[in-house]
DRENLO-842322 format. One record per atom (N, C-alpha, C, O, CB): x, y, z; residue in three letters. Coordinates in steps of 0.001 Angstrom, whole numbers, plus 500000, padded with zeros to 6 digits. Each point is the difference from the previous one (the first is absolute). Glycine has a CB too. Example, Ala and Ser with C-alpha at 12.3 -4.5 7.8 and 13.67 -1.06 7.14 Angstrom:
REM DRENLO-842322
513190494310507800ALA499110501190500000ALA500900501200500000ALA501036499981500665ALA497072498846500581ALA501542502223498034SER500820501190500060SER499230501090500730SER500509501108500169SER500675498264497686SER
END
This chain:
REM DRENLO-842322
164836778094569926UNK498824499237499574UNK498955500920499356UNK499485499583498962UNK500941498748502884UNK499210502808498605UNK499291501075499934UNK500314500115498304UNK499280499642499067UNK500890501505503754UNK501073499437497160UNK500399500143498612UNK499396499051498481UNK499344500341499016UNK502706500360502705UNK498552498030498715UNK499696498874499059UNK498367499902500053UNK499481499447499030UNK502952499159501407UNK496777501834500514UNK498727499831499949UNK499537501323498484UNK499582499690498885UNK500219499288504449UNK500467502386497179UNK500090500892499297UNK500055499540498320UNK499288500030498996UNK501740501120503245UNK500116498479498132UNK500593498965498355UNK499227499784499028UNK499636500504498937UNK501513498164502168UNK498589499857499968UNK498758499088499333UNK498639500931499393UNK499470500101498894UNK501237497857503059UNK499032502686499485UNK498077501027499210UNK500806500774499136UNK499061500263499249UNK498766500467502982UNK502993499774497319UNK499999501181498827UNK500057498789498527UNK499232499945499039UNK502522502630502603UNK499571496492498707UNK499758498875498727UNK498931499513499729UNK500032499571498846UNK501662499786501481UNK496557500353500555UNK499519499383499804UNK499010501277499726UNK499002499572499421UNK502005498074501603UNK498902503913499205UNK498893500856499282UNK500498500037498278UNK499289500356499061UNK500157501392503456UNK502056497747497416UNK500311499908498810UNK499770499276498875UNK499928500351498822UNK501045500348502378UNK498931498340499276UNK499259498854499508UNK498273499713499544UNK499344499336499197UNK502673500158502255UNK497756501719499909UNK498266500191499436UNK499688500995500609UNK499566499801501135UNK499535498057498576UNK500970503301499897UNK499936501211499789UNK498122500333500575UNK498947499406499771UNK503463500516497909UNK497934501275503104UNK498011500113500536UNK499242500496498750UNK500385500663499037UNK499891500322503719UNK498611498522497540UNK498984500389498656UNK500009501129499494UNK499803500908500808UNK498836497881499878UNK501561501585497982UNK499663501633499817UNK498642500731500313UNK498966499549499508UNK502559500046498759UNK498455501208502310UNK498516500950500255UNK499052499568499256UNK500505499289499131UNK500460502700501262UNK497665498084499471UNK498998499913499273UNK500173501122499560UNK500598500935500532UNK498069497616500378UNK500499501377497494UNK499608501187499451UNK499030500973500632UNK499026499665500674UNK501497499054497592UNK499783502321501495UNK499001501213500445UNK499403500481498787UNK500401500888499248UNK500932499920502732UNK497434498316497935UNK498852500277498610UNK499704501086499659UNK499665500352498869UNK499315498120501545UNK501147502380500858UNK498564500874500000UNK500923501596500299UNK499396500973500454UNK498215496813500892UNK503760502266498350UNK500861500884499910UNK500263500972499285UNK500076501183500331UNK500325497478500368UNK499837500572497669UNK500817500637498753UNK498528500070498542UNK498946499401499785UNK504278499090501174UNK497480502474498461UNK498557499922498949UNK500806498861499425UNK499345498978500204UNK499265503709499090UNK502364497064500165UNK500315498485499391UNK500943499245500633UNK500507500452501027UNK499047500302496960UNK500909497746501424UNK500793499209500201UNK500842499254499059UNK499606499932498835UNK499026500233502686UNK502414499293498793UNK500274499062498969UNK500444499034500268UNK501048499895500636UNK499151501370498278UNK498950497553500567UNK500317498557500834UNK501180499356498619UNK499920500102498776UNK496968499243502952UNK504308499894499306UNK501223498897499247UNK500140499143500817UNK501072499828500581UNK500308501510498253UNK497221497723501442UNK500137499129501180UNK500369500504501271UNK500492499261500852UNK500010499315497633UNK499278502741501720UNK499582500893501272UNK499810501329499895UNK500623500616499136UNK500473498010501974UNK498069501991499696UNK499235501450499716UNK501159500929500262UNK500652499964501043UNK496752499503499784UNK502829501401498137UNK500428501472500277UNK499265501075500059UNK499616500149498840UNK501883499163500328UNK497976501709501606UNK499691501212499910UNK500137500950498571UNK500820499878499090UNK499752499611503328UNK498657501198497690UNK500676501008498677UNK499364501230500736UNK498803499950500279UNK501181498526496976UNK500780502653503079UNK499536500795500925UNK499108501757499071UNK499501500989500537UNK502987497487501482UNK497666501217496680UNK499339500716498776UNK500115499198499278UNK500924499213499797UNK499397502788500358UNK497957498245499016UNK499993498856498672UNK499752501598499169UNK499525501112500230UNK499063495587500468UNK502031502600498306UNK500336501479498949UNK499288499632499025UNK499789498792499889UNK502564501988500475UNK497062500172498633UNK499579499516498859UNK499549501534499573UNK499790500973500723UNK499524496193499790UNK500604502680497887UNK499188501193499349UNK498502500460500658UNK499226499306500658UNK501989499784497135UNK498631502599501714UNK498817500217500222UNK498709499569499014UNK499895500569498913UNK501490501067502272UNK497739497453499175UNK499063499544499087UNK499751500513498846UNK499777499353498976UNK499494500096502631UNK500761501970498516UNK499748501173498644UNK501193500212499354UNK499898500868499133UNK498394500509501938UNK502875498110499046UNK500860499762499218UNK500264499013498961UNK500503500121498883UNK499883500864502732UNK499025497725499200UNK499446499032498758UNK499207499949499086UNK498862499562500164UNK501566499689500968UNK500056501222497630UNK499330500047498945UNK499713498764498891UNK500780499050499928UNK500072503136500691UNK497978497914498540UNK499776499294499122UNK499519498544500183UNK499707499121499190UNK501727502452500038UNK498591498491502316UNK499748498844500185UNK498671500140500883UNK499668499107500780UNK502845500035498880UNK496864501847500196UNK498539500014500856UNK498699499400500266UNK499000500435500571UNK501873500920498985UNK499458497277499755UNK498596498888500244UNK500429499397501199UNK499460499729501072UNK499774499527496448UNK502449500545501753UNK500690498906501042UNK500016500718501700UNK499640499526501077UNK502247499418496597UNK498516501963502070UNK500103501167501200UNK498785499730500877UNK500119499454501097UNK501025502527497424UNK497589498440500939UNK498488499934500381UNK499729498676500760UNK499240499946500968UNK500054501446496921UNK501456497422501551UNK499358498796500224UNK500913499846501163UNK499380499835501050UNK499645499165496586UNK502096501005502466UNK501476499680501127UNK499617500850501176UNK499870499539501134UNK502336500232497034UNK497618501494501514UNK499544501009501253UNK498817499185500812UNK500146499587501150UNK500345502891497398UNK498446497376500749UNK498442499967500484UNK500132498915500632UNK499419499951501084UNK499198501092497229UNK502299497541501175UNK500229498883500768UNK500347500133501437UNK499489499573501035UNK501100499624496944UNK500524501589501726UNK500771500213501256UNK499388500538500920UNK500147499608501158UNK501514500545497820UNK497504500884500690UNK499456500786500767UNK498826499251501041UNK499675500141501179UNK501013501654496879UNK498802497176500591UNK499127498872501394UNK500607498978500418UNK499233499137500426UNK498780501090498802UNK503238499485500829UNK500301498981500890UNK500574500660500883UNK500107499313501016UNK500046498949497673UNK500554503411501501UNK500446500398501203UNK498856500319500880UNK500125500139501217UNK501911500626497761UNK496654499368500275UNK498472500434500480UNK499802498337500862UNK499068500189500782UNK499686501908496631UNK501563496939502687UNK499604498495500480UNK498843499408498768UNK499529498882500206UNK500783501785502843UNK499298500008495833UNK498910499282499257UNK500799499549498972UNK501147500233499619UNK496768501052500922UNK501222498043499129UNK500043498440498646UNK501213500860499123UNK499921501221499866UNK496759497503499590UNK504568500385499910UNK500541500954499257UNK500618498926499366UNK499787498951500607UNK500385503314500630UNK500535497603497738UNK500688498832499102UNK501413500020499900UNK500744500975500104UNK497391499030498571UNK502069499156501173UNK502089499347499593UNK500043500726498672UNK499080499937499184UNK501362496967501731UNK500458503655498942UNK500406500673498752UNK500869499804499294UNK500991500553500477UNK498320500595500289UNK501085498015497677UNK500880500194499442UNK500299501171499260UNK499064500243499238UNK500679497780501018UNK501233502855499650UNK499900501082498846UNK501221499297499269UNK500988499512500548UNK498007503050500651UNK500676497501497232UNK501369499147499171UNK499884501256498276UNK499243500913499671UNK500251495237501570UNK501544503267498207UNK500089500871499350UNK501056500714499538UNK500900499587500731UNK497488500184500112UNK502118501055498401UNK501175500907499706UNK500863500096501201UNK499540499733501110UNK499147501603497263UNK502883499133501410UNK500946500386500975UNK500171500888500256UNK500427500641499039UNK500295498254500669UNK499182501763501315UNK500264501633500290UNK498467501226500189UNK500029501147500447UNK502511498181497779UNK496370499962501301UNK499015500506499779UNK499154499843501624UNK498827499670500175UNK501457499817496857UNK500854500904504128UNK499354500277501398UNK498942499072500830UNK499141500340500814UNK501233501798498181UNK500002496522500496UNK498603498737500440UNK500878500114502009UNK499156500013500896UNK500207497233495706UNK501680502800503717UNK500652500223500798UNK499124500924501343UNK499257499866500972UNK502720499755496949UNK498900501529501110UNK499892501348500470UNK498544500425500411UNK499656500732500928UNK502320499751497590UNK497233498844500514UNK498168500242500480UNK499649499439500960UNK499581500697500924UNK499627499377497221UNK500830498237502036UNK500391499775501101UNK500306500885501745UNK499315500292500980UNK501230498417496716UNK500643501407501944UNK500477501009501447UNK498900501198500126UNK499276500271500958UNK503624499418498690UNK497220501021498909UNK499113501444500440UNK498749499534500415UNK499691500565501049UNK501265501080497268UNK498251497617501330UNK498839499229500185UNK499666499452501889UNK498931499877500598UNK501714499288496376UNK500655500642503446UNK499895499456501674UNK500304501054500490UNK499510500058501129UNK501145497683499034UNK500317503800499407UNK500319500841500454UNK498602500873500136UNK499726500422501124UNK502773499106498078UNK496796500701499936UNK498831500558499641UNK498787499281501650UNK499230500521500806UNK501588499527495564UNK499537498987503436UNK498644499214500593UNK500594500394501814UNK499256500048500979UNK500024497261496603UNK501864502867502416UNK500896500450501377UNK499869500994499898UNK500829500433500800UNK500706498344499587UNK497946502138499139UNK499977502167499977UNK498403499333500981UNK499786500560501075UNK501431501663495374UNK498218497131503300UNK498431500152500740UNK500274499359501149UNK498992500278500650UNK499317499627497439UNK502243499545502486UNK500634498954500848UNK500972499125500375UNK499860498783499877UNK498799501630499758UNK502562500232500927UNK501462499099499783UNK499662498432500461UNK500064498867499523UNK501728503386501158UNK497841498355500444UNK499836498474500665UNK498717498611499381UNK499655499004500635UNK501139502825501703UNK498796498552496399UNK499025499087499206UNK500400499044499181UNK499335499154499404UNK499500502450500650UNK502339498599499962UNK500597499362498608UNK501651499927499712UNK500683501003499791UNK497064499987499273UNK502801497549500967UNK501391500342499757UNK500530499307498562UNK499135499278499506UNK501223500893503239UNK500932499907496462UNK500025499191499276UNK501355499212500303UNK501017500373500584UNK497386500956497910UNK501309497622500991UNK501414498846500450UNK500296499772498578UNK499172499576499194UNK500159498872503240UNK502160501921497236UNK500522499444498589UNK500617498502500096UNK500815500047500922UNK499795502481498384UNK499371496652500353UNK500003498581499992UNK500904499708498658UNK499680500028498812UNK497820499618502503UNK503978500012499443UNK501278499662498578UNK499699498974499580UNK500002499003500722UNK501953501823499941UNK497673499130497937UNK499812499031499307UNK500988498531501067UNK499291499389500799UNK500277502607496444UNK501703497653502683UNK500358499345499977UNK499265499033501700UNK499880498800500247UNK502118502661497602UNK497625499968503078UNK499430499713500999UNK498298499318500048UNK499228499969500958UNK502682501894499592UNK497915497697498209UNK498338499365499650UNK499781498946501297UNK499063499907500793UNK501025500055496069UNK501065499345503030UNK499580498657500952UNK499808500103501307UNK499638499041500681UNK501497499825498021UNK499155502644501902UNK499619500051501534UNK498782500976499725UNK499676500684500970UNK502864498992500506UNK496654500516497232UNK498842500556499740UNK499041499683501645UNK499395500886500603UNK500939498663496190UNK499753499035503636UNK498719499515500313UNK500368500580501599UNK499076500412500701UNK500186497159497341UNK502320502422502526UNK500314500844501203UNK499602501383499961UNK499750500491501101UNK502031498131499194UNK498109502075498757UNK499406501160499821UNK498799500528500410UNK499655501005500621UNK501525498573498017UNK498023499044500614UNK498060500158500536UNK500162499627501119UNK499153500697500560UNK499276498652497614UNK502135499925502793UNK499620499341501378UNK500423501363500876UNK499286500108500996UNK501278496884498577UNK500361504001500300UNK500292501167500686UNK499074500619499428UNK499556500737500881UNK502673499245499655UNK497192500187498536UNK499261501753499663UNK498578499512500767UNK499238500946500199UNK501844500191496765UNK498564497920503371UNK499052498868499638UNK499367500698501307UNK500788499979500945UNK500364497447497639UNK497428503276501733UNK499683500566501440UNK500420501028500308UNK499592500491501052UNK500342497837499619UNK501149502457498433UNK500305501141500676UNK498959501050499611UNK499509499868498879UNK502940499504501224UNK497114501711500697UNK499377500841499884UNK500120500972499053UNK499693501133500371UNK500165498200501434UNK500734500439496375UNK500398500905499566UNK500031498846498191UNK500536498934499697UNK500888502946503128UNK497806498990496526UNK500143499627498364UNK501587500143499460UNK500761500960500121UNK496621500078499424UNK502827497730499852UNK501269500223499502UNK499757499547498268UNK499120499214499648UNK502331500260503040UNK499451501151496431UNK500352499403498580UNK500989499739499955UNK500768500930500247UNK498108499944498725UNK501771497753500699UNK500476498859499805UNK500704500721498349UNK499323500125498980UNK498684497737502784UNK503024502408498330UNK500481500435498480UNK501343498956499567UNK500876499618500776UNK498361503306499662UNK500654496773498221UNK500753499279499506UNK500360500536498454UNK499363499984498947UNK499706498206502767UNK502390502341498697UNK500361500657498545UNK500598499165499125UNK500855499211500401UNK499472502773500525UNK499232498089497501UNK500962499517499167UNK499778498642500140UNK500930499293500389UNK500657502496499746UNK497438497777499636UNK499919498959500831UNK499949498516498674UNK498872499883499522UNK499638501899502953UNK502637497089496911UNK499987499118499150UNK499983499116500384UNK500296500021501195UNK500358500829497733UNK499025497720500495UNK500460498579500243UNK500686499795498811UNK499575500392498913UNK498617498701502545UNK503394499996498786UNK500175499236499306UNK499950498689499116UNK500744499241500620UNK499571502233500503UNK499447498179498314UNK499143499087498615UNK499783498649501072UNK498938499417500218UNK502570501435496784UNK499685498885503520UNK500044497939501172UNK499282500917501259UNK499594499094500728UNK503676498847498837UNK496405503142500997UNK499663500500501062UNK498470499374500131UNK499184500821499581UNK502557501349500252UNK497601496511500666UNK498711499805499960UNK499260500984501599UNK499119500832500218UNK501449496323498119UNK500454502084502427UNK499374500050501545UNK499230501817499764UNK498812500321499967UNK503660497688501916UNK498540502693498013UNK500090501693500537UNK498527500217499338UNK499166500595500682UNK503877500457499179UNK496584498466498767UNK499063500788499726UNK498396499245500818UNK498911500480500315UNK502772500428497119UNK498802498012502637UNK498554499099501033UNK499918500501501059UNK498898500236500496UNK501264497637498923UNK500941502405501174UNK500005500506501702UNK499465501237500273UNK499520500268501101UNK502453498644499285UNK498095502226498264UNK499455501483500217UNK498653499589499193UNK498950500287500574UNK503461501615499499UNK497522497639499017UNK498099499504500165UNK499425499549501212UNK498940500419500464UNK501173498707497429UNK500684499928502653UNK499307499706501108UNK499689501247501148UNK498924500229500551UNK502163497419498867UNK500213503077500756UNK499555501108501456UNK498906501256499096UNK499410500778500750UNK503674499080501090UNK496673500315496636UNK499356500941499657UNK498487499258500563UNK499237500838500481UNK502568500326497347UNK497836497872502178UNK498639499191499842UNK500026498489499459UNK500534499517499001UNK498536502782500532UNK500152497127501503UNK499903498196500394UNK500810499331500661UNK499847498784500120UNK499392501001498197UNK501988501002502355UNK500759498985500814UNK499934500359501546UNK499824501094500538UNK501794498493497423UNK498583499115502604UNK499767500211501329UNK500769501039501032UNK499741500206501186UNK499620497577498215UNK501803502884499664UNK501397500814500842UNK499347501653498876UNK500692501017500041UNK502451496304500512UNK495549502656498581UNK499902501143499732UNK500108501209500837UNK500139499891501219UNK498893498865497481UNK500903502598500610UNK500459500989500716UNK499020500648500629UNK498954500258499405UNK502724499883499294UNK498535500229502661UNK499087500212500754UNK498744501276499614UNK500228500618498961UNK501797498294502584UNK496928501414499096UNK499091501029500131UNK500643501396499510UNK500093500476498868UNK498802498168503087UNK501420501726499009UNK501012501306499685UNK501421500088498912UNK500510501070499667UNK498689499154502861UNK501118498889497178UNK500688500072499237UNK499494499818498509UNK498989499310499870UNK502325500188502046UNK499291501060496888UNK500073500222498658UNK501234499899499218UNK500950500746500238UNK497370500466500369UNK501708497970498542UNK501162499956499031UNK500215500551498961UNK499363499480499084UNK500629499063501588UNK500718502417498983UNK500563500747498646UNK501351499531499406UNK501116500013500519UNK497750502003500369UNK500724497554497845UNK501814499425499307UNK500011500834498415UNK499127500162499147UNK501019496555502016UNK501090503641498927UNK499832500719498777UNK501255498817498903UNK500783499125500369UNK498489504107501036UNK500384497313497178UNK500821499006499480UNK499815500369498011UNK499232500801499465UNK500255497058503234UNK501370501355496748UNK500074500270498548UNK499086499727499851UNK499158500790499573UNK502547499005499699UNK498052499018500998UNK499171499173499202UNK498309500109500466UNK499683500764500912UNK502626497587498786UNK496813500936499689UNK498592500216500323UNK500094498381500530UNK499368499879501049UNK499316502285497001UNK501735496980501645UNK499752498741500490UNK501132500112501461UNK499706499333500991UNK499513499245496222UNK501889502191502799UNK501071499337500762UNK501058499624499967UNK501103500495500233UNK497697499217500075UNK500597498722499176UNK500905499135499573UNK500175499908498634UNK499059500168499225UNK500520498807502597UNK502018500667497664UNK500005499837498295UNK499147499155499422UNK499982498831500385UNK502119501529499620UNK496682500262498537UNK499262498575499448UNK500951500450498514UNK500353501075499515UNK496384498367501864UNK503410499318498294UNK500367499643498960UNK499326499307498955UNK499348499022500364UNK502101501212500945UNK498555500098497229UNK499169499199498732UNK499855498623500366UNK498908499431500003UNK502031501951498114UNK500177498057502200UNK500271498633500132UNK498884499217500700UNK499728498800499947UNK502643501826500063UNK496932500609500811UNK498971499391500950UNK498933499727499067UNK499514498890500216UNK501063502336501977UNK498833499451496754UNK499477499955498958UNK499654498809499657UNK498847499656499741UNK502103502048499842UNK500070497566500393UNK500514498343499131UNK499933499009500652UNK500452498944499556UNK501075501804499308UNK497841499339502466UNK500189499093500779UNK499200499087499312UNK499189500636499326UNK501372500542502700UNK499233496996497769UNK499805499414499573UNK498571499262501104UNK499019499411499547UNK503633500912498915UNK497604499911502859UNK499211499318501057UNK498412500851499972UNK498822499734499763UNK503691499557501903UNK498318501868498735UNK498942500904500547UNK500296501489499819UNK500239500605501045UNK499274497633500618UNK500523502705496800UNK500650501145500214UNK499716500995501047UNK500762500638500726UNK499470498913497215UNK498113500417501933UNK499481501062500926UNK500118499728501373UNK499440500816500733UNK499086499727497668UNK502061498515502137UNK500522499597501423UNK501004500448500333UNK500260500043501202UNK498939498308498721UNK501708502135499114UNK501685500026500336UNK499408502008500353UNK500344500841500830UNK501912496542496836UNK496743502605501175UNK500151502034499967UNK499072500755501420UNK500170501053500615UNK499647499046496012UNK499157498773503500UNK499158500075501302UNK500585500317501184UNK499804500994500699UNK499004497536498398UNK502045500400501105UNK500854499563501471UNK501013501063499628UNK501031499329499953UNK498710497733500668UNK500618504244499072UNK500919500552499698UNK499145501784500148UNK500176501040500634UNK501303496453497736UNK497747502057500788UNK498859501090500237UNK499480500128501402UNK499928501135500470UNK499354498427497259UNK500234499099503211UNK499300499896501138UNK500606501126501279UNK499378500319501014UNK500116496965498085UNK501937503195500482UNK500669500702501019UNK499303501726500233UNK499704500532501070UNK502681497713498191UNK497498502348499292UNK499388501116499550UNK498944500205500281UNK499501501123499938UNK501543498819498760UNK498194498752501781UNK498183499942499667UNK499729500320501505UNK498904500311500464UNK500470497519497376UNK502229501997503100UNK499672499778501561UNK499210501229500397UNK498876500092500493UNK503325498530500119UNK498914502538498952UNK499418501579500317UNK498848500411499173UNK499794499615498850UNK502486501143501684UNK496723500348500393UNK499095500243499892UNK500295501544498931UNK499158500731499480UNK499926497611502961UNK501747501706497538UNK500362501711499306UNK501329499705499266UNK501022499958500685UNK497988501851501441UNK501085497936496224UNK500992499924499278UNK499927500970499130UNK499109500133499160UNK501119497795501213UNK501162503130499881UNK499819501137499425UNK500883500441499498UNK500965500401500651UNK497757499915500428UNK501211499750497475UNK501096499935498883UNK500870501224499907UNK499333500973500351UNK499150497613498343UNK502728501743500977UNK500504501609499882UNK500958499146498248UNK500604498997499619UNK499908502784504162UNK499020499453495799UNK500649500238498604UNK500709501231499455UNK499869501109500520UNK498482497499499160UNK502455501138499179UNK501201500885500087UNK499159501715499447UNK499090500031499172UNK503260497485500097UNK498224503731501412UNK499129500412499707UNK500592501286498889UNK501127500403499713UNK497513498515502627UNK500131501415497281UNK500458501166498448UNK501292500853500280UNK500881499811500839UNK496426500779498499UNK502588500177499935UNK500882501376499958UNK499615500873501111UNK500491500475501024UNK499692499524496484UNK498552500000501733UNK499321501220500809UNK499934499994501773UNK500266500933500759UNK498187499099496919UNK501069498487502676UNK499937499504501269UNK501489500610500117UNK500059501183500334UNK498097496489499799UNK502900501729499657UNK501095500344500046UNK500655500996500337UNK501022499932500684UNK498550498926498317UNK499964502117500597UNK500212501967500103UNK499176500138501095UNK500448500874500742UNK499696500215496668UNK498681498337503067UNK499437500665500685UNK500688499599501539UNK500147500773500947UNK497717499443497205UNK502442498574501793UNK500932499696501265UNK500409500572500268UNK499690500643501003UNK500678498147498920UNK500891501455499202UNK501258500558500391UNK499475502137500147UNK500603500888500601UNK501360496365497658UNK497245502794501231UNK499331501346500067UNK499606499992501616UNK500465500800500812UNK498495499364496424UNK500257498961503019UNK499991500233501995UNK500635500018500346UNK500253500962500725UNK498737498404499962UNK502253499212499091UNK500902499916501101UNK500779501375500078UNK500313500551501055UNK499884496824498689UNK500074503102498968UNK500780501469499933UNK499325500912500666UNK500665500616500833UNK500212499090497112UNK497915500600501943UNK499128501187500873UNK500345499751501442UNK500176500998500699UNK497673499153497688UNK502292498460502246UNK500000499469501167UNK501293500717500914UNK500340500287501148UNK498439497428497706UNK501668502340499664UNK501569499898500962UNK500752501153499434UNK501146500116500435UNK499199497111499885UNK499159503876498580UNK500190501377499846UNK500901499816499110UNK501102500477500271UNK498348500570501757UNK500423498340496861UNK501400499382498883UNK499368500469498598UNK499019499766499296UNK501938497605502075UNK500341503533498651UNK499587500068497986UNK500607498789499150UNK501141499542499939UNK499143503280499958UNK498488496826499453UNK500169498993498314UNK499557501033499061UNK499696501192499952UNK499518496117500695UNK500907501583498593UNK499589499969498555UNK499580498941499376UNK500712498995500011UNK500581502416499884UNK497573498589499489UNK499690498162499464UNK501173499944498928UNK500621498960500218UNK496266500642499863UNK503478500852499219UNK501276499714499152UNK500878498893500846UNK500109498793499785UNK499950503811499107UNK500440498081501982UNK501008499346500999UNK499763498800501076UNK500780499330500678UNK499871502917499027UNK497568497781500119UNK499535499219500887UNK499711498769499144UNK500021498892500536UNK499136502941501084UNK500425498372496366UNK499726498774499412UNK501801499806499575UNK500369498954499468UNK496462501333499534UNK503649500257501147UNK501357499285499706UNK501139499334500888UNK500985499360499632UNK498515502158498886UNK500004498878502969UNK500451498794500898UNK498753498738499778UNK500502498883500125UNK500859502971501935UNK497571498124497727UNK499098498797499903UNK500849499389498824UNK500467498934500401UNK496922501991500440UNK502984499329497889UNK500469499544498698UNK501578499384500361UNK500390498902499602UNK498010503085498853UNK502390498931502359UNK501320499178500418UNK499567498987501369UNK500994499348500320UNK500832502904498795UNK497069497461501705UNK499712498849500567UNK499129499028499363UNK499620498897500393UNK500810502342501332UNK499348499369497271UNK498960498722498751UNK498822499755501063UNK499793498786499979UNK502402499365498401UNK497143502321502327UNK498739500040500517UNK499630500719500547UNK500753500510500830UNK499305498114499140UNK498394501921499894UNK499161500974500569UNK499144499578501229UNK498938499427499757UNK501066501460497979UNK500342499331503536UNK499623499566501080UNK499668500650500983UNK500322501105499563UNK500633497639499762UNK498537501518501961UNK500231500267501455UNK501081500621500392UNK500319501172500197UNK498613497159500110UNK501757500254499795UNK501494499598500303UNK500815501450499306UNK500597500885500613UNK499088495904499174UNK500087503070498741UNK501424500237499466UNK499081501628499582UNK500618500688499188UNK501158496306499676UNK497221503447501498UNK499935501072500460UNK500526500826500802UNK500541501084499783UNK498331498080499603UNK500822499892502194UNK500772500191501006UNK501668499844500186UNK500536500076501106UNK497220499379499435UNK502845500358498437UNK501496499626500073UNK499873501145499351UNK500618500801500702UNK500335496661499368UNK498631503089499036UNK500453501778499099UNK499914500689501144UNK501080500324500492UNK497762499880496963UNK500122500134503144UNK499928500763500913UNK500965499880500828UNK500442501070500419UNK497599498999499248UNK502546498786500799UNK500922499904501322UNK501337500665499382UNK500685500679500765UNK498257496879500506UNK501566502246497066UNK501081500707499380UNK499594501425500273UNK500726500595500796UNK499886497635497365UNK498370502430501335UNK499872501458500026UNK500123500627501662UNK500446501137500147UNK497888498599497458UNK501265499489503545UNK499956500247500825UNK501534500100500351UNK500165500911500812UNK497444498330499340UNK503388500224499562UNK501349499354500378UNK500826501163499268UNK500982500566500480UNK498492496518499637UNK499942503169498625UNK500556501796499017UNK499971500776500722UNK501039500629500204UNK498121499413497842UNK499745500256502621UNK499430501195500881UNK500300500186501690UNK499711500853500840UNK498421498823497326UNK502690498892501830UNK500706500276501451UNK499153499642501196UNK500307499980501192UNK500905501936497801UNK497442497758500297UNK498849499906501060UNK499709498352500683UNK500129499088499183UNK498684503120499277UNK500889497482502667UNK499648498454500467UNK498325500008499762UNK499202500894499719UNK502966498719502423UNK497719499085498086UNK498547499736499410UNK499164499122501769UNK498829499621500006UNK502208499798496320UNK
END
């Protein structure tokens, strides 16, 4: 009898399995939520002074960060703009930076796009905890029939009743400056044009800090890859450095940082 009892409780923890642990907020400098929290036990990112060319944007992303891990007034941030040009990467160094003065002030939670809709489970856990968090959302698009996604993140940026809490702050990075695709067509609308470009626009207008990155010169260009090389004890040459930019057809961050990772890989060296 004993046995068949046995039986039954293991079939029936099977069936409904004990709750997983709560998160431990106040642990890891980051996380990454997919409809449940993971740890990230190092958040990695460049050294601030490695990011080049982009030093307004830098100035403005740092100083933010720096007062919302401080508990004062600080804004939702879109950064949009060029690909590869570190809207990311500033980001991280930016919470890493604000964690050199205080680990325990500040964490960041990366938030998978596809995971938007348990956005609002997100704020109800961070929601009281003793610790500033940024809310990051990479890469972040709607598709053209997608209405809900872009109403629902207006709503938690500001005016809805499930907005995001005190301590928390939202950062989304993305191509676009609106977001979402606008198209001419909106132009033509026959009812109401400036309604179709408004309600499309209204998503952009949520954040308090929209901060553009554009593709950047030559020169910006050399000078990157000129740190990252000092950084890491690597001989170039701009010859060799504008002619991997010319066989990737763009001058970037990114594809700075991809020369360097080849020269590093010549030289036998890890990065």
């Amino acid at each position: 009898m004993s046995d068949e009892l046995a039986r039954i409780a293991a079939a029936l923890e099977r069936l409904a399995p004990a709750a997983s642990a709560a998160t431990d907020w106040l642990s890891a400098p980051a996380y990454v939520w997919q409809g449940s929290a993971r740890r990230v036990a190092s958040l990695q990112a460049p050294a601030l002074a490695l990011l080049k060319g982009i030093d307004d944007q830098k100035a403005a992303v740092t100083g933010n960060v720096a007062r919302l891990a401080a508990g004062h007034a600080a804004h939702d941030m879109l950064l949009w703009g060029s690909r590869g040009m570190g809207k990311s990467a500033l980001l991280r160094a930016a919470v890493v930076a604000a964690q050199g003065q205080d680990p325990a002030r500040i964490a960041l939670v990366q938030v998978a796009p596809e995971a938007l809709s348990s956005l609002a489970q997100v704020f109800g856990e961070l929601s009281g905890q003793p610790r500033q968090f940024l809310v990051f959302i990479d890469d972040l698009g709607f598709e053209d029939h997608d209405s809900a996604g872009p109403r629902a993140l207006r709503s938690w940026l500001e005016g809805g009743i499930e907005a995001r809490p005190g301590n928390v702050r939202i950062a989304v990075t993305s191509n676009r400056r609106a977001i979402v695709p606008r198209h001419l067509s909106e132009q033509d609308d026959p009812i109401n044009p400036r309604d179709a470009v408004d309600d499309r626009l209204a998503l952009a207008d949520r954040f308090g800090l929209s901060i553009g990155f554009h593709n950047c010169s030559q020169d910006d260009y050399l000078a990157i890859v000129a740190g990252y090389c000092a950084e890491h004890g690597l001989d170039w040459t701009e010859a060799a450095a504008l002619e991997w930019s010319k066989r990737r057809g763009a001058r970037s961050g990114r594809v700075a940082w991809q020369f360097v990772t080849e020269l590093a890989g010549r030289a036998g060296k890890t990065l």
